[in-house]
Biopython code that builds the backbone (N, CA, C, O; Angstrom):
import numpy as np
from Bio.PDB.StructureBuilder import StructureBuilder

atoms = [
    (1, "UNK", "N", (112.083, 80.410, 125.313)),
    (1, "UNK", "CA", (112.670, 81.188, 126.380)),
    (1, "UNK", "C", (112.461, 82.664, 126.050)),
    (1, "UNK", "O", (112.875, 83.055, 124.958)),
    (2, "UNK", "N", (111.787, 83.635, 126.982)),
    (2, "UNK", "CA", (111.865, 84.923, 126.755)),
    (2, "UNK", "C", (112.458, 85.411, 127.995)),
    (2, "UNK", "O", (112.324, 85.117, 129.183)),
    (3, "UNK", "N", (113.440, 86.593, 127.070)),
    (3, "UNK", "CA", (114.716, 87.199, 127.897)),
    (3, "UNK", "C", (114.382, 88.503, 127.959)),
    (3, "UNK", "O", (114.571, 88.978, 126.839)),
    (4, "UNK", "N", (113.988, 89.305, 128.691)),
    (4, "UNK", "CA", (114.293, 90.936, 129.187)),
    (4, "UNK", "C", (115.939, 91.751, 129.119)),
    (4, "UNK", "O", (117.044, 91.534, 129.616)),
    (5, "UNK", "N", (115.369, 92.716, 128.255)),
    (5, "UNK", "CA", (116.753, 93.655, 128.743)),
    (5, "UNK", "C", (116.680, 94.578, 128.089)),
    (5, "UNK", "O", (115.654, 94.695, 127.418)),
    (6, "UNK", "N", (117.613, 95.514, 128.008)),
    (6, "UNK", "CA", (117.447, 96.918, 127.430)),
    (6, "UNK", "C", (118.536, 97.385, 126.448)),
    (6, "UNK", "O", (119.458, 96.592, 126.257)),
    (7, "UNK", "N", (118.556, 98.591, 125.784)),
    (7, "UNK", "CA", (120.142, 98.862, 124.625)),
    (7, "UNK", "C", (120.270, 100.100, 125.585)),
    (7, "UNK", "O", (119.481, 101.011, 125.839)),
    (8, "UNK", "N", (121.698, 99.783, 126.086)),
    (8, "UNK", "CA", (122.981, 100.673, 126.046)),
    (8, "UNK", "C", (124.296, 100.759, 125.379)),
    (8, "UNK", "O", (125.123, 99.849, 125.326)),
    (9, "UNK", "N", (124.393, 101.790, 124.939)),
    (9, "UNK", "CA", (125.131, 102.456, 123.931)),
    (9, "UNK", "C", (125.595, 101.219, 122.823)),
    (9, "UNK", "O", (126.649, 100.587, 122.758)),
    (10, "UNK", "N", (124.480, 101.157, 122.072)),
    (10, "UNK", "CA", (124.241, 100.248, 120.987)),
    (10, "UNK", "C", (124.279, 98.784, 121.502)),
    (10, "UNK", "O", (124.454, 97.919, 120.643)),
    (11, "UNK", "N", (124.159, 98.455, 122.596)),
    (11, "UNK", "CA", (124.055, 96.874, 122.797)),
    (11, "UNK", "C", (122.970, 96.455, 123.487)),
    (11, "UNK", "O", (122.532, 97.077, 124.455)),
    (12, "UNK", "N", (122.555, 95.572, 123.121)),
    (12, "UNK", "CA", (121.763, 95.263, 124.097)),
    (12, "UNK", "C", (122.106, 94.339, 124.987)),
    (12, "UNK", "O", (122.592, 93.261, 124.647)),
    (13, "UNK", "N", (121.800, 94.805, 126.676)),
    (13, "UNK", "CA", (122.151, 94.551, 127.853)),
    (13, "UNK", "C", (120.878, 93.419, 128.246)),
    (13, "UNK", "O", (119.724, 93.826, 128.386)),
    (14, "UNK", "N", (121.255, 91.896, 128.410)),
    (14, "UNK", "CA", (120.024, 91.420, 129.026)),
    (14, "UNK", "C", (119.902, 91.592, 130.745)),
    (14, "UNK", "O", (120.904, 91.606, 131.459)),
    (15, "UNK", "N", (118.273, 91.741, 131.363)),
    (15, "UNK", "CA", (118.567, 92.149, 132.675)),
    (15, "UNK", "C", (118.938, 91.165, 133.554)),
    (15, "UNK", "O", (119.467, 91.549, 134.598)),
    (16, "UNK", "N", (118.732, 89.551, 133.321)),
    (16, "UNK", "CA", (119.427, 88.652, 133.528)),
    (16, "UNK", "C", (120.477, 87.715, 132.898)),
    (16, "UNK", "O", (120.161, 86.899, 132.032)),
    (17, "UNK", "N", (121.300, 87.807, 133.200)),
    (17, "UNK", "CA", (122.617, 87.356, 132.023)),
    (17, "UNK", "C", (122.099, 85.859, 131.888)),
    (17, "UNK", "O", (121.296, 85.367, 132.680)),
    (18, "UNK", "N", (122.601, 85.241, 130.887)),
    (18, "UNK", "CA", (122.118, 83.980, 130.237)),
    (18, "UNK", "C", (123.678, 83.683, 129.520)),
    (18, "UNK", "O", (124.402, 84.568, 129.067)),
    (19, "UNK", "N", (124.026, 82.056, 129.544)),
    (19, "UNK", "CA", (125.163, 81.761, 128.807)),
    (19, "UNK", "C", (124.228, 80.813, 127.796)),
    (19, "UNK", "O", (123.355, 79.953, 127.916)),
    (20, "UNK", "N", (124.914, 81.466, 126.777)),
    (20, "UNK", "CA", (123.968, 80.682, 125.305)),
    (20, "UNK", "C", (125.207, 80.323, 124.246)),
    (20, "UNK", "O", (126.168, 81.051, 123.996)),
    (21, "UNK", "N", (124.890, 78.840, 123.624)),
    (21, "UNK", "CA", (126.152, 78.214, 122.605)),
    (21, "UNK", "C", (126.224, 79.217, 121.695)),
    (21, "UNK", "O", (125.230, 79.919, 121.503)),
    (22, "UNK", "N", (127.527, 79.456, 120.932)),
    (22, "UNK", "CA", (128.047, 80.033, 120.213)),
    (22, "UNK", "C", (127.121, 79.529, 118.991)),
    (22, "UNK", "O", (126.981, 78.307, 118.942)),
    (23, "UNK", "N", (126.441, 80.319, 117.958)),
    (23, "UNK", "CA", (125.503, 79.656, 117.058)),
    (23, "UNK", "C", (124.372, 80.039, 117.336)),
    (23, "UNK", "O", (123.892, 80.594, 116.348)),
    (24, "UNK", "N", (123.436, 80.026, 118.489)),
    (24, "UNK", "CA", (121.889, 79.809, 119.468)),
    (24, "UNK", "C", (121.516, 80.714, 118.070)),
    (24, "UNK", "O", (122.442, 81.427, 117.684)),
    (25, "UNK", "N", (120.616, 80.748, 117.497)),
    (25, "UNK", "CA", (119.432, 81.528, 116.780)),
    (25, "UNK", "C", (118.328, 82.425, 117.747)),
    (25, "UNK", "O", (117.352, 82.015, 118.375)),
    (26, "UNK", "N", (118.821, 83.665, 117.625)),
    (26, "UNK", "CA", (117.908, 84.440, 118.548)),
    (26, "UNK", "C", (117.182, 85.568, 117.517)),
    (26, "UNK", "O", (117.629, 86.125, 116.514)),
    (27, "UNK", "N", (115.728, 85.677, 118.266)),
    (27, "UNK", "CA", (115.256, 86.995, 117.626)),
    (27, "UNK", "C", (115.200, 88.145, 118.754)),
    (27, "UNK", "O", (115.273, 88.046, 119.979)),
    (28, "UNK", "N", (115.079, 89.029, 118.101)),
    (28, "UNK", "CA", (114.942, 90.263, 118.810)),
    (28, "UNK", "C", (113.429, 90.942, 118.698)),
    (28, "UNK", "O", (113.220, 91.212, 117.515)),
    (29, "UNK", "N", (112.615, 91.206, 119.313)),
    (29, "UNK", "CA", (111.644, 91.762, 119.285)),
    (29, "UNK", "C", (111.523, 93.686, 119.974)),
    (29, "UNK", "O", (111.409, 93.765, 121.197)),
    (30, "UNK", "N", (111.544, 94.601, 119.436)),
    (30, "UNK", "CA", (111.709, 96.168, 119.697)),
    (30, "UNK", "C", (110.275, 96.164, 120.646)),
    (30, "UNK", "O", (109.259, 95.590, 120.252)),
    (31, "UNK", "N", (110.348, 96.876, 121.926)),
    (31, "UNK", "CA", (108.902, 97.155, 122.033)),
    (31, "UNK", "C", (109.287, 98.593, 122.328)),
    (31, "UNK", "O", (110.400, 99.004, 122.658)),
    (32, "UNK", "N", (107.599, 99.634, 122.059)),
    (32, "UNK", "CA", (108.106, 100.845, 121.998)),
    (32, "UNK", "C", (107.960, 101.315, 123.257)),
    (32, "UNK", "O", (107.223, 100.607, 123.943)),
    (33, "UNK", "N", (108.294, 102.026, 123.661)),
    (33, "UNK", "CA", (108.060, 102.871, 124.987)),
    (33, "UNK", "C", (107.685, 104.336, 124.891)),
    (33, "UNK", "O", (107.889, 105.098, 125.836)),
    (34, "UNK", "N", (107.000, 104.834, 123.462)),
    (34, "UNK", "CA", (106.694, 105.752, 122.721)),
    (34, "UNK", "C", (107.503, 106.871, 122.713)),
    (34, "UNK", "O", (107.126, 108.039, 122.805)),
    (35, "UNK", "N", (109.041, 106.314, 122.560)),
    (35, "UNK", "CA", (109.666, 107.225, 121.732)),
    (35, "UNK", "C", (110.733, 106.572, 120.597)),
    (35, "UNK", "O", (110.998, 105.375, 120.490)),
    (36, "UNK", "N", (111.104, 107.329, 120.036)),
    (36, "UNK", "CA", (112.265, 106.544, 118.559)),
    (36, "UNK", "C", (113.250, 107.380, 118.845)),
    (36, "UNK", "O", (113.251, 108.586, 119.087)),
    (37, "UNK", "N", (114.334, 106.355, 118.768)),
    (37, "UNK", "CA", (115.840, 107.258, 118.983)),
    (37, "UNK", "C", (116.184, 108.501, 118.074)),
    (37, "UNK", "O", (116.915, 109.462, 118.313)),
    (38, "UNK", "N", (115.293, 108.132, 116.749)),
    (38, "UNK", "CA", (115.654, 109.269, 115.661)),
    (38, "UNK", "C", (115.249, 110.502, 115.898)),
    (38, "UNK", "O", (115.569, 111.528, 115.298)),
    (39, "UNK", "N", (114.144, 110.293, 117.279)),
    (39, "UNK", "CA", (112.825, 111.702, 117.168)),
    (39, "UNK", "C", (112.008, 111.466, 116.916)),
    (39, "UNK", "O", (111.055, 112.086, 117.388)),
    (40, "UNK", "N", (111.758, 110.209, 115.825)),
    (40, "UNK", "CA", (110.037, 110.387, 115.442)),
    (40, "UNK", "C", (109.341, 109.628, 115.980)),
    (40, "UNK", "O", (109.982, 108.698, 116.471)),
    (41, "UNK", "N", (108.319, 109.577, 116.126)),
    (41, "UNK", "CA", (107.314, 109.560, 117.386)),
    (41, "UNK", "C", (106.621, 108.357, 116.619)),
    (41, "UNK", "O", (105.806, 107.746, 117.311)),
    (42, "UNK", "N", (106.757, 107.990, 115.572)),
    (42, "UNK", "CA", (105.874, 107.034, 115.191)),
    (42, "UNK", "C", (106.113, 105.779, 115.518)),
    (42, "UNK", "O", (107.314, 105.513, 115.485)),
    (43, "UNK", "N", (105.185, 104.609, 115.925)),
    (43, "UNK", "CA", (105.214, 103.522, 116.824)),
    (43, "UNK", "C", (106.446, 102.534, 115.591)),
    (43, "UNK", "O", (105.983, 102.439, 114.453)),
    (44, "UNK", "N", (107.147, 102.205, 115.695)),
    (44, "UNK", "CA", (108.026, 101.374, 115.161)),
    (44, "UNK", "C", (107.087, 100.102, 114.045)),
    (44, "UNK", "O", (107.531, 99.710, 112.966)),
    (45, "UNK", "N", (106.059, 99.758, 114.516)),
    (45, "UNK", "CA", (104.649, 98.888, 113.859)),
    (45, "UNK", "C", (104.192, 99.423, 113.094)),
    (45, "UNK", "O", (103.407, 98.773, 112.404)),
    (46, "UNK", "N", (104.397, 100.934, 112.739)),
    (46, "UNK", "CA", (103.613, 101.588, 111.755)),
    (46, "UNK", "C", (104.504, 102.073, 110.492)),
    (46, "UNK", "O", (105.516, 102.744, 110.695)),
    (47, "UNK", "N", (104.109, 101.724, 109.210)),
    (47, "UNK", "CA", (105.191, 101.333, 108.231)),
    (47, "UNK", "C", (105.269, 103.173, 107.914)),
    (47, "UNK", "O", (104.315, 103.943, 108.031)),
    (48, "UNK", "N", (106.476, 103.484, 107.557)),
    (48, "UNK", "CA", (106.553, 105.376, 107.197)),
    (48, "UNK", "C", (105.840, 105.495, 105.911)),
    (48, "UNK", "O", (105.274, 104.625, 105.249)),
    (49, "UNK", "N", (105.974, 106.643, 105.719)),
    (49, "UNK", "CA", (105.084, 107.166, 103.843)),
    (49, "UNK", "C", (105.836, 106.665, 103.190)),
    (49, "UNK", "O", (106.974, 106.401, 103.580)),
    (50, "UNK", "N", (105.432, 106.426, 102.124)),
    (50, "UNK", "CA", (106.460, 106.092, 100.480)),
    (50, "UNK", "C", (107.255, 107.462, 100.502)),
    (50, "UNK", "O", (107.175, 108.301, 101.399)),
    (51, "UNK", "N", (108.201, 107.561, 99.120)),
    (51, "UNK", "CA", (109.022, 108.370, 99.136)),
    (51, "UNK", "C", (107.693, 109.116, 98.379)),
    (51, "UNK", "O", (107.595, 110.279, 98.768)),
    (52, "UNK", "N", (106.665, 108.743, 97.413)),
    (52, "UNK", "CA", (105.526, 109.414, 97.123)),
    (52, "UNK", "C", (105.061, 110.123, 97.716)),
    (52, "UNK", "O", (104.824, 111.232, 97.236)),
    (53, "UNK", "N", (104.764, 109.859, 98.845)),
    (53, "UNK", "CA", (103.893, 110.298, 99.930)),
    (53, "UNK", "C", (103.959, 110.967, 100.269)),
    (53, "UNK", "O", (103.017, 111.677, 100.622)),
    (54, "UNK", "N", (105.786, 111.336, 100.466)),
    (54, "UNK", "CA", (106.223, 112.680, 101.333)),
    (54, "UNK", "C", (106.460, 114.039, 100.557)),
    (54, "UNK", "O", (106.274, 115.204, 100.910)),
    (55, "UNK", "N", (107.035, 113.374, 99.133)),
    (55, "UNK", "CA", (107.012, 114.279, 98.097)),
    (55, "UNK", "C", (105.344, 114.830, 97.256)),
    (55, "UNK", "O", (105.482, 115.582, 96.292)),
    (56, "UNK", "N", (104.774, 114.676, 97.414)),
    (56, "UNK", "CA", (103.469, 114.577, 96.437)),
    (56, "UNK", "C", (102.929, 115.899, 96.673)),
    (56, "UNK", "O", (102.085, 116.319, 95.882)),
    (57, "UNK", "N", (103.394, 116.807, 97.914)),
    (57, "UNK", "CA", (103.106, 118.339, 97.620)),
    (57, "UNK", "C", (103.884, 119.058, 97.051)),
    (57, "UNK", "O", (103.502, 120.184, 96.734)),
    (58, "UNK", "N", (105.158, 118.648, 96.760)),
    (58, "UNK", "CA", (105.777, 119.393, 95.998)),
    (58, "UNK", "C", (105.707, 119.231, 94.711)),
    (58, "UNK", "O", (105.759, 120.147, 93.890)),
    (59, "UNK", "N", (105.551, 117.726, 94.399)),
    (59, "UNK", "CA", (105.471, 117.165, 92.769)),
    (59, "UNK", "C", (105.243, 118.622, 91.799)),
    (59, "UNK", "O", (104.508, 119.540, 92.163)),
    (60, "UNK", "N", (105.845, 118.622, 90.807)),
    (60, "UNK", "CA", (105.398, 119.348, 89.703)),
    (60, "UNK", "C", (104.804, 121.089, 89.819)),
    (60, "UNK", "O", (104.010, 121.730, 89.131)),
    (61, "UNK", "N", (105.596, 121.418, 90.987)),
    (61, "UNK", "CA", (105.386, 123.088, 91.585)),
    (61, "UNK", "C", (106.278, 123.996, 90.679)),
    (61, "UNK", "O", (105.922, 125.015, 90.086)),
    (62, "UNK", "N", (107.647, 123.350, 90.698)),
    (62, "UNK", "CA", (108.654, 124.246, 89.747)),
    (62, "UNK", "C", (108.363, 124.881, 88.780)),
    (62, "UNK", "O", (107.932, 124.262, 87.806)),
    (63, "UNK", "N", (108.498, 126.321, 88.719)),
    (63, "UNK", "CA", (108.384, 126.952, 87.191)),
    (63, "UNK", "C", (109.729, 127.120, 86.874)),
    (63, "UNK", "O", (110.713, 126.783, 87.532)),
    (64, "UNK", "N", (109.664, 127.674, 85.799)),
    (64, "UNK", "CA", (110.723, 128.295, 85.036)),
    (64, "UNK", "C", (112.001, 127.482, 84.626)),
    (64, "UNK", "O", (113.061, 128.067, 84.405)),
    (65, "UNK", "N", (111.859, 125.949, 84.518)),
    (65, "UNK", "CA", (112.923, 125.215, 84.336)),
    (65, "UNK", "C", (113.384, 125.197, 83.333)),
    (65, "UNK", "O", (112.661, 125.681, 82.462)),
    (66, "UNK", "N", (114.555, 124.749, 82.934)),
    (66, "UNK", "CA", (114.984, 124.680, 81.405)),
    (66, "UNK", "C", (114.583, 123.429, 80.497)),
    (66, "UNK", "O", (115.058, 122.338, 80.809)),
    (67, "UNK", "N", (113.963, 123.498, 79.689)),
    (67, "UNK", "CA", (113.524, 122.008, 78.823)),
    (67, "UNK", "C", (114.504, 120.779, 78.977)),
    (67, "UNK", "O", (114.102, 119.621, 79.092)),
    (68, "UNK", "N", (115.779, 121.139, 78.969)),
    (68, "UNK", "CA", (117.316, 119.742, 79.184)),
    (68, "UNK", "C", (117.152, 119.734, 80.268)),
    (68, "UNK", "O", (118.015, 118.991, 80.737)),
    (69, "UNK", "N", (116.693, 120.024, 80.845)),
    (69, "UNK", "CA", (117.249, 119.915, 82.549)),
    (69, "UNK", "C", (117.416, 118.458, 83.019)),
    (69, "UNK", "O", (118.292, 118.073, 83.793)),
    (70, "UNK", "N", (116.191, 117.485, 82.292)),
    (70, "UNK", "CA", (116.549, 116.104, 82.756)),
    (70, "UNK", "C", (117.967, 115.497, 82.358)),
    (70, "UNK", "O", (118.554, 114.592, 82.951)),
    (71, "UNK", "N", (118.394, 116.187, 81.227)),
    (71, "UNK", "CA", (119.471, 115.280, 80.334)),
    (71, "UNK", "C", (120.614, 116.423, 81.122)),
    (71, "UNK", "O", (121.556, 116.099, 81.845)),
    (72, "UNK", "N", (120.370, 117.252, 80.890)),
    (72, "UNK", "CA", (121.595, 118.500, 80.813)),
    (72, "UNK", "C", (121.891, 118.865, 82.945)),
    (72, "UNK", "O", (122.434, 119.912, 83.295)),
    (73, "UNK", "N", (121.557, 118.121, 83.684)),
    (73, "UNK", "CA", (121.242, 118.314, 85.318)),
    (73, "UNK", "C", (122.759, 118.629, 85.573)),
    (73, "UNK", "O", (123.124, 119.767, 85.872)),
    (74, "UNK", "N", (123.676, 117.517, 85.436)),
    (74, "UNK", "CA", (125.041, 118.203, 85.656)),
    (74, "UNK", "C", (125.931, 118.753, 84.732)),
    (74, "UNK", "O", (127.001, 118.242, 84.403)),
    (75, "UNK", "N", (125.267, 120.263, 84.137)),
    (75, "UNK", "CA", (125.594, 120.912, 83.403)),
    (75, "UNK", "C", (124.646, 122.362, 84.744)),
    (75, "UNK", "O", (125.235, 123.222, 85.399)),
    (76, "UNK", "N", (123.548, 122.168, 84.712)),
    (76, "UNK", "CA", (123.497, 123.289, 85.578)),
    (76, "UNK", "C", (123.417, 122.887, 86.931)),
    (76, "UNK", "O", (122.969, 123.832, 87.579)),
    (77, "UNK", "N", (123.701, 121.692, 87.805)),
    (77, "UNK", "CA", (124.330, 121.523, 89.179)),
    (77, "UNK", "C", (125.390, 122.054, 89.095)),
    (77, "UNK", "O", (125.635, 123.148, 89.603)),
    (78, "UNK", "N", (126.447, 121.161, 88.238)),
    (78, "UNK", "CA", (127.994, 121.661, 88.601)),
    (78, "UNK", "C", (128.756, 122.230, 87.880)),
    (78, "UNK", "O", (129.898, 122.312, 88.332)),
    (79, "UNK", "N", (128.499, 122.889, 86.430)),
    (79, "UNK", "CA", (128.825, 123.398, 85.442)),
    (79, "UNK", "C", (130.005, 122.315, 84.297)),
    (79, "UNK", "O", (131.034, 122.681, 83.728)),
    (80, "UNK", "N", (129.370, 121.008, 84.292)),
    (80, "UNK", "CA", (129.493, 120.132, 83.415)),
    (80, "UNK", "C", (129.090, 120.965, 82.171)),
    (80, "UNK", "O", (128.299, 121.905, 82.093)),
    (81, "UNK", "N", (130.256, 120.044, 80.703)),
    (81, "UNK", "CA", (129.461, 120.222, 79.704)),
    (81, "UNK", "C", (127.957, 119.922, 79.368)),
    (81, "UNK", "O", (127.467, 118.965, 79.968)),
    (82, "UNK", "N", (127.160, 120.610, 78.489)),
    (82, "UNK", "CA", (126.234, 119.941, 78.313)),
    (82, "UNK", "C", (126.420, 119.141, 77.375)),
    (82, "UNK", "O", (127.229, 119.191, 76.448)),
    (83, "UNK", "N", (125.113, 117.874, 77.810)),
    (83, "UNK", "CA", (124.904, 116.668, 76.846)),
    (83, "UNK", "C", (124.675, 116.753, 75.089)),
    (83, "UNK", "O", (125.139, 116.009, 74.225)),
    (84, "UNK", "N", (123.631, 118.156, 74.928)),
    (84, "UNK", "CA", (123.591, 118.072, 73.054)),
    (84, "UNK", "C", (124.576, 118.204, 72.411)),
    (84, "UNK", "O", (124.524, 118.145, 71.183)),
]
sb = StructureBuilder()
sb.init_structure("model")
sb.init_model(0)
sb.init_chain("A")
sb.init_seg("    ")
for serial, (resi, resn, name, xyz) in enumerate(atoms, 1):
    if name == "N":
        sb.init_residue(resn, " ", resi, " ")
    sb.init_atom(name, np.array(xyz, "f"), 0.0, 1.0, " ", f" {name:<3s}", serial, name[0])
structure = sb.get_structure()
């Protein structure tokens, strides 16, 4: 059985109502209408970047860090003791 309908305000509305047993196993299939509620424009089928992907121009730009910084981070985030 394929059912039509649309989401309003988080539900989805079928355009012909259907009474189905408490239990029925349904899937949902998204189709796009080329837009995303979030803003982004990308087709819902198309998997996003790794967290790599998005970061990889910034990777390793920072100067001037302090050598602890990995160990010692909430010592200069929030003025924790430091770790040595």
């Amino acid at each position: 059985m394929l059912l039509s309908g649309h989401v309003e305000n988080g539900h989805i509305i079928l355009d012909t109502p259907v009474v189905l047993p408490d239990g029925t196993q349904v899937t949902v299939a998204v189709q796009s209408n080329g837009s995303v509620p979030n803003g982004n424009s990308a087709p819902p089928d198309e998997p996003l970047p790794s967290l790599y992907d998005r970061l990889q121009s910034v990777a390793g730009k920072a100067k001037g860090l302090p050598t602890d910084l990995a160990i010692n981070h909430d010592h200069y985030l929030h003025g924790q003791p430091k770790r040595q």
